[in-house]
Backbone as numpy.savetxt, mean C-alpha at the origin, in Angstrom:
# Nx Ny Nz CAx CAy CAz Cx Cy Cz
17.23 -1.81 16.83 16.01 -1.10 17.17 14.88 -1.55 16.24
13.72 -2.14 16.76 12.74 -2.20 16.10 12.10 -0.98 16.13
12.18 -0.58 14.40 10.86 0.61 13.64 9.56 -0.20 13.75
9.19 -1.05 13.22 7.59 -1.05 12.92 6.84 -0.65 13.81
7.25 -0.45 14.91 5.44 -0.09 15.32 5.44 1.51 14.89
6.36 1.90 14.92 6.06 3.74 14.81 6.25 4.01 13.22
6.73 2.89 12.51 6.34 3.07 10.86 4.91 2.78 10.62
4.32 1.53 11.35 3.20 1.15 11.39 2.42 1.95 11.46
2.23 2.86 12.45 1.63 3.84 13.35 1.38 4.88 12.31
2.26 5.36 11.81 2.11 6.51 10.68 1.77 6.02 9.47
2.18 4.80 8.79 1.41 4.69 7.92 -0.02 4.57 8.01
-0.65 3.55 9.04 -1.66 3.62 9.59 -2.47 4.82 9.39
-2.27 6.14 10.03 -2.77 7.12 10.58 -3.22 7.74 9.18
-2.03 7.29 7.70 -2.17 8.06 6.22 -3.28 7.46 5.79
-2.96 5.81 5.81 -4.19 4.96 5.23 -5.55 5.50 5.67
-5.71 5.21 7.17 -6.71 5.55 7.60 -7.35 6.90 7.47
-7.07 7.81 7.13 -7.49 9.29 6.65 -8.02 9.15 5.10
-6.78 8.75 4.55 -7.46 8.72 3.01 -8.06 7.41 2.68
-8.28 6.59 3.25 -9.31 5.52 2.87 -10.44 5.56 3.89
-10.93 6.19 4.50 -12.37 6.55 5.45 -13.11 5.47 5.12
-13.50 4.76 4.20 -14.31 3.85 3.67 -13.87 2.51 3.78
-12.58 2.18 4.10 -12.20 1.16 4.12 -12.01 0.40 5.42
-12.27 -0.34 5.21 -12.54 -1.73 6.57 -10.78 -1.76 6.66
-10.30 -1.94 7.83 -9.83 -2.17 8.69 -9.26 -3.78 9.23
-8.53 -4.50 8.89 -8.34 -5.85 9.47 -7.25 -6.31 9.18
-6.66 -7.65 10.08 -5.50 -8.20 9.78 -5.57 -9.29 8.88
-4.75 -9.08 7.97 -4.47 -10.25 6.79 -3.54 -10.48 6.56
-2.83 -11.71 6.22 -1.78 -11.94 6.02 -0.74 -11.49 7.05
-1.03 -11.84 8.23 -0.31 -11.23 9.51 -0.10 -9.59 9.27
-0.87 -8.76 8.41 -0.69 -7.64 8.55 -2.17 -6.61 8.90
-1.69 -5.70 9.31 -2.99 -4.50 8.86 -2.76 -4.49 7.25
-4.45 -4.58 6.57 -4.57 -4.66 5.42 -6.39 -3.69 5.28
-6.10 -3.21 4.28 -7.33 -1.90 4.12 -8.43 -2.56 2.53
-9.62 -3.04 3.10 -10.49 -3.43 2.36 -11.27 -2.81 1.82
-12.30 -2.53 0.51 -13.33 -1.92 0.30 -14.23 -2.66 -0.32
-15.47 -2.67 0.60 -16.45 -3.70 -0.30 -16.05 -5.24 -0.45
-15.56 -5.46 1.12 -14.62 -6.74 1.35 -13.45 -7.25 0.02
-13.19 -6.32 -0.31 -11.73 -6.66 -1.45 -10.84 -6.05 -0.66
-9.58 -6.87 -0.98 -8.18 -6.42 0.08 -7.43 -5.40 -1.06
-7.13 -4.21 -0.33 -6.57 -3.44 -1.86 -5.34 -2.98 -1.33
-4.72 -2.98 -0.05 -3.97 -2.39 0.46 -3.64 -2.83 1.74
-2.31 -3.40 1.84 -1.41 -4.41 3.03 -0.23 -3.66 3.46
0.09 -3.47 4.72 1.17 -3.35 5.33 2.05 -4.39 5.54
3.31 -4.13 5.04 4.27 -5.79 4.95 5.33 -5.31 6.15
5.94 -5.95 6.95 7.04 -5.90 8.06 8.03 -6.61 7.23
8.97 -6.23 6.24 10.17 -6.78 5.65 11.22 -7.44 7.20
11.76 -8.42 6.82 12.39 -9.33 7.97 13.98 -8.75 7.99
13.96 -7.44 6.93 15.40 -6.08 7.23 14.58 -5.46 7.80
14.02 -4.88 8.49 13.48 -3.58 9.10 12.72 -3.43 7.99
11.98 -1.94 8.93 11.36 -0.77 7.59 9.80 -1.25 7.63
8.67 -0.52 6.58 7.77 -1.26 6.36 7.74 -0.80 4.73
6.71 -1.86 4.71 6.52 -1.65 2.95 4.76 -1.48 2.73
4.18 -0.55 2.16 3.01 -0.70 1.65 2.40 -1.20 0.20
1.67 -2.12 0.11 1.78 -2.67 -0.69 0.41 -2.39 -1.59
0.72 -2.42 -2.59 -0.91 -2.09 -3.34 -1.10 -3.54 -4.55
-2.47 -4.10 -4.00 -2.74 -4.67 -4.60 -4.15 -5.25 -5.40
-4.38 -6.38 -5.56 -6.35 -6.33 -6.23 -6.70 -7.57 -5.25
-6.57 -7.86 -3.99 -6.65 -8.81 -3.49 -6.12 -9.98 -3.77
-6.43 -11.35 -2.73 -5.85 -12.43 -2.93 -6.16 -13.43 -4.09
-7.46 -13.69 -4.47 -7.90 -14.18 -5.59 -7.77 -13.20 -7.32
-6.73 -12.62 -7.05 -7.07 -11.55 -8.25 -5.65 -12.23 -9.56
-6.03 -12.28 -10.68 -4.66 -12.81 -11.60 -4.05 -11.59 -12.75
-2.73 -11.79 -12.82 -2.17 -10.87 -13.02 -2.52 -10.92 -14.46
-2.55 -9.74 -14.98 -2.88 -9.83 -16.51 -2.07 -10.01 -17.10
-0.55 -9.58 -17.08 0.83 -9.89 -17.46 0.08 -9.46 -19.12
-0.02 -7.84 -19.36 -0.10 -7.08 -20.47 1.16 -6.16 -20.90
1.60 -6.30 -19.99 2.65 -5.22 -19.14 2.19 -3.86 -19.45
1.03 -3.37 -19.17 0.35 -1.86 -18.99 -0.03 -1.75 -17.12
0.43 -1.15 -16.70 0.36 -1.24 -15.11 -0.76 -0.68 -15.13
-1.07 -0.87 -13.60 -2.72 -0.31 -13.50 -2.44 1.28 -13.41
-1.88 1.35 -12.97 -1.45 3.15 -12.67 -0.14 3.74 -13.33
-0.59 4.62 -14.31 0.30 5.20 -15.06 1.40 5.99 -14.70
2.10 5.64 -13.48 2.87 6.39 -12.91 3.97 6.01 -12.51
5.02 6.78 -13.28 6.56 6.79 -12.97 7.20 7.59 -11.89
7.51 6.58 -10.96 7.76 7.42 -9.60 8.69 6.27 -9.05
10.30 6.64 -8.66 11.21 5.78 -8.22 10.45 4.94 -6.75
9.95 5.57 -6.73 9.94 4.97 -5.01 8.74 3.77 -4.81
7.72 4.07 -5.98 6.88 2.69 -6.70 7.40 1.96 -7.27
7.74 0.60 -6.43 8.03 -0.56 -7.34 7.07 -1.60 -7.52
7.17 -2.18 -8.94 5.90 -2.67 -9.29 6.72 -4.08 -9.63
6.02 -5.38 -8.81 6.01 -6.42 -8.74 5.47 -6.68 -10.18
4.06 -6.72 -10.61 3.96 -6.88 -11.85 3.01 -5.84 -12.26
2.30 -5.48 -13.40 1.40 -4.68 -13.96 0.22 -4.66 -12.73
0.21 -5.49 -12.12 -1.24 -5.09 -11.14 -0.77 -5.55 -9.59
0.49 -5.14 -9.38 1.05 -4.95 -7.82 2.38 -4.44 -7.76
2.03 -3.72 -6.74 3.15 -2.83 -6.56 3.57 -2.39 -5.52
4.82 -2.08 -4.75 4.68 -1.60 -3.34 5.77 -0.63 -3.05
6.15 0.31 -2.15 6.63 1.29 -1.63 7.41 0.95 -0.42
8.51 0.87 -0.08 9.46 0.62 0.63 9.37 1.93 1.68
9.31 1.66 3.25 10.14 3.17 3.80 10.67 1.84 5.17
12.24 3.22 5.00 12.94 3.10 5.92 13.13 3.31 7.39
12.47 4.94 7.31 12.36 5.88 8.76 11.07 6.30 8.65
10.56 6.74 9.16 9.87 7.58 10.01 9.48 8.86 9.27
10.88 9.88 8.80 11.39 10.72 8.28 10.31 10.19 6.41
11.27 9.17 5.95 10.71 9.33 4.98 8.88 9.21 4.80
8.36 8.25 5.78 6.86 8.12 5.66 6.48 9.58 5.88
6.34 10.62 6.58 6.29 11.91 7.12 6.71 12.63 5.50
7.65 12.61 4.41 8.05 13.30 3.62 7.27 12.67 2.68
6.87 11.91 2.45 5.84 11.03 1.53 4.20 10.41 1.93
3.89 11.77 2.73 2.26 11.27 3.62 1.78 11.70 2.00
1.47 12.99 2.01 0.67 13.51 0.88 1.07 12.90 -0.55
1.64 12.38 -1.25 2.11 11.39 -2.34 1.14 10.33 -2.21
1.29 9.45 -1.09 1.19 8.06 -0.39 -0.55 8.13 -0.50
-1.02 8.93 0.19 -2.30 9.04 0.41 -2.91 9.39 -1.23
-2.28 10.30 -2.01 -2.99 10.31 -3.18 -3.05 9.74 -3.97
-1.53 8.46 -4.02 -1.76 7.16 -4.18 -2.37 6.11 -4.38
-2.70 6.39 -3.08 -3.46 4.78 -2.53 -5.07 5.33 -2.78
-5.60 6.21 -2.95 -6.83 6.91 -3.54 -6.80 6.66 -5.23
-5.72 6.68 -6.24 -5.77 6.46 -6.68 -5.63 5.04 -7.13
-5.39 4.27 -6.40 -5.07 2.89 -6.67 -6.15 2.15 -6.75
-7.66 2.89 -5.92 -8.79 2.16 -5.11 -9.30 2.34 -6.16
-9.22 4.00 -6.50 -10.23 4.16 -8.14 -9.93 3.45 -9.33
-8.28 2.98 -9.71 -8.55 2.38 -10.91 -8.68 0.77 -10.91
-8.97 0.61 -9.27 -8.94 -1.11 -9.25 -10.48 -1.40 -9.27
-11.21 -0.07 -8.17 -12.55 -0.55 -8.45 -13.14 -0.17 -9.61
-12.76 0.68 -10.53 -12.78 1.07 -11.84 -14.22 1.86 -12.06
């Protein structure tokens, strides 16, 4: 059974509420959420199922490799690629729905400490 479109769909629906400001477009073969034409936030289709949201500082951006992450937050379900990317794995449906309000205050916070 292909999930993505109805993982898509709901993540979609989170992004789009709590980022009101953000442009809208496909990048990197994905829906990806811009502000002030910077890419800060990508939907990934993992080639196991599932989707992954990904938080990042756009494509031209270099990692500082300080190891102080941009966001001070210890939370299993954030995994952080390096100090300035990081992304969120869901499986079902179920879990995007149990993690809207997290997700969204998230990714609000991610916009504020990237656009600083």
């Amino acid at each position: 059974m292909d999930d993505w479109p109805t993982l898509s769909d709901a993540l979609t629906a989170i992004l789009r509420t709590s980022l009101p400001e953000a442009t809208e477009a496909v990048k990197w073969n994905a829906p990806s959420y811009a502000i002030e034409g910077q890419h800060l936030v990508t939907l990934m289709r993992p080639k196991n199922g599932g989707a992954r949201v990904v938080l990042h500082r756009d494509a031209k951006a270099v990692d500082t490799k300080t190891g102080t992450r941009l966001l001070a937050i210890a939370d299993p379900r954030l995994i952080w690629a390096t100090d300035q990317r990081a992304q969120i794995a869901f499986a079902t449906a179920a879990e995007v729905e149990a993690s809207a309000d997290w997700l969204a205050a998230l990714v609000r916070d991610w916009v504020r400490a990237v656009r600083g």
